[in-house]
N, C-alpha and C positions, 0 to 999 in steps of 0.2 A: 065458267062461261059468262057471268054475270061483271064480272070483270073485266073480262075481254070484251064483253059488247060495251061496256061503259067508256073503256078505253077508245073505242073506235069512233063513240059518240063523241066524245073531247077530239077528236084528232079531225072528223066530218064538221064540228062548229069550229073548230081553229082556220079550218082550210077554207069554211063557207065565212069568216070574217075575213079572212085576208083575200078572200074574192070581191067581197064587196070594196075592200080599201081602193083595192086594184080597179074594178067599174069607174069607184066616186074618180081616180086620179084621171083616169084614162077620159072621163067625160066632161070634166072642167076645162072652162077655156082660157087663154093664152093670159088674160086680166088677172083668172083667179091663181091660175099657177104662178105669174111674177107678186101677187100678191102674199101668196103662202111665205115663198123663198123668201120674201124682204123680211116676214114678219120671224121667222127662223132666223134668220142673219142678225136681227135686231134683238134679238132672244138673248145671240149666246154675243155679240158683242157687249151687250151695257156691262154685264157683270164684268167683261175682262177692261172695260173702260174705267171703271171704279178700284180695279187692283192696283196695286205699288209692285215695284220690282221685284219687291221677298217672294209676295205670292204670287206672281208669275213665275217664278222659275220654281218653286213649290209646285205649280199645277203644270208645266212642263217638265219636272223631274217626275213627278207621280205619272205625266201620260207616258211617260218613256220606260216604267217601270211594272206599269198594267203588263205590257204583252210578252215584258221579260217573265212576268211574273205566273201567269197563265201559259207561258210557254213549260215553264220549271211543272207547273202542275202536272199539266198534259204527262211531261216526260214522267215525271214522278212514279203520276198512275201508272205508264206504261210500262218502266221496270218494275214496277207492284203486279201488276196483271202477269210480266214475264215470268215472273217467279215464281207466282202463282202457278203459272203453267210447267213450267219445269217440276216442281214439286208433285202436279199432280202426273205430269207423264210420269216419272219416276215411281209414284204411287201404285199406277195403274198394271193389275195381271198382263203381262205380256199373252195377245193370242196366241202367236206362232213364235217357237223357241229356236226355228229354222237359224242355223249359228249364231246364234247368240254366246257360242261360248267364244268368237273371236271379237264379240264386244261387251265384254265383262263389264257390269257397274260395282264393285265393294259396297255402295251405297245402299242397295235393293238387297235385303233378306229372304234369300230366294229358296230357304228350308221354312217358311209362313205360308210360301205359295201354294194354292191349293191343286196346283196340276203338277206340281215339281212333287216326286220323292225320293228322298233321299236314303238309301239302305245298301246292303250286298245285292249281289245276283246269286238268290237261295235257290229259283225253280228253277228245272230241266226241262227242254223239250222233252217230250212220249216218244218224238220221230228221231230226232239228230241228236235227244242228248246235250245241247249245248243251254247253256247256263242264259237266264235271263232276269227281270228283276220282278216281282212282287206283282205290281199291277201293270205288268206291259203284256201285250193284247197277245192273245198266243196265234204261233202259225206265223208268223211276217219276215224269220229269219231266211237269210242269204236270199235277199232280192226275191219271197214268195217262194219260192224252191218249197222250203217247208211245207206251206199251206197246200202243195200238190201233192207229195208225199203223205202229208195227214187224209188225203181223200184216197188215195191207194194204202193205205195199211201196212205201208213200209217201214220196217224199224231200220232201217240203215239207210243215213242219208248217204245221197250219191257225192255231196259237196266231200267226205270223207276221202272217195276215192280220186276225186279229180285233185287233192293237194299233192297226190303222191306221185301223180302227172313231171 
């Protein structure tokens, strides 16, 4: 928290100086503003009046090379950041496994996963009999069916007879 408000104090003096630059501009008059420009103007001319040709085109090839340059950064970072992010989507437990087997990754070790398990279908329903796996929820076989039969007491599911339909 102490950080955060410190942060906010830097960012409230940053903004309350560039309000003031913005007053002082906005309130000088027409004298002082041609006076500013000229004395700017005369700034960055002497030194390019005192260059020779080598270093002119020295400090026009370096300005043409700043925003090539800063451009490469940017991108840089950005396939650094992408990558990053791929890597960690790829990391990341998938919530819902809703078909996912029609978008298989090789990549993702998906017997690590803590919601995946991978085994036989050792248990049997009590009601229908039919084969299910270790830690899957009991009762949810053929569309619920089951789970209504488990509250009637029925040992023979009705799914049995409707295949023979």
């Amino acid at each position: 928290a102490f950080g955060c408000s410190r942060f906010i104090v830097y960012i409230s003096r940053r903004s309350h100086n560039a309000q003031m630059v913005r007053n002082h501009r906005l309130n000088r008059t027409v004298e002082e503003h041609l006076t500013t420009n000229a004395n700017v103007r005369e700034q960055i001319a002497n030194p390019r009046a005192n260059e020779n040709s080598e270093q002119r085109n020295q400090r026009l090839h370096a300005n043409t090379l700043k925003p090539r340059e800063a451009r490469q950064r940017v991108s840089d970072a950005h396939r650094a950041n992408e990558r990053q992010w791929i890597q960690n989507r790829r990391a990341l437990p998938r919530a819902s496994f809703s078909r996912l087997d029609f978008e298989y990754d090789p990549e993702i070790n998906f017997s690590t996963h803590p919601l995946i398990t991978i085994g036989g279908m050792d248990k049997e329903c009590q009601h229908c009999y039919a084969f299910k796996y270790k830690g899957e929820t009991a009762g949810l076989w053929h569309l619920g069916k089951c789970h209504f039969y488990r509250s009637s007491k029925q040992k023979k599911c009705p799914m049995e007879s409707t295949q023979h339909m």
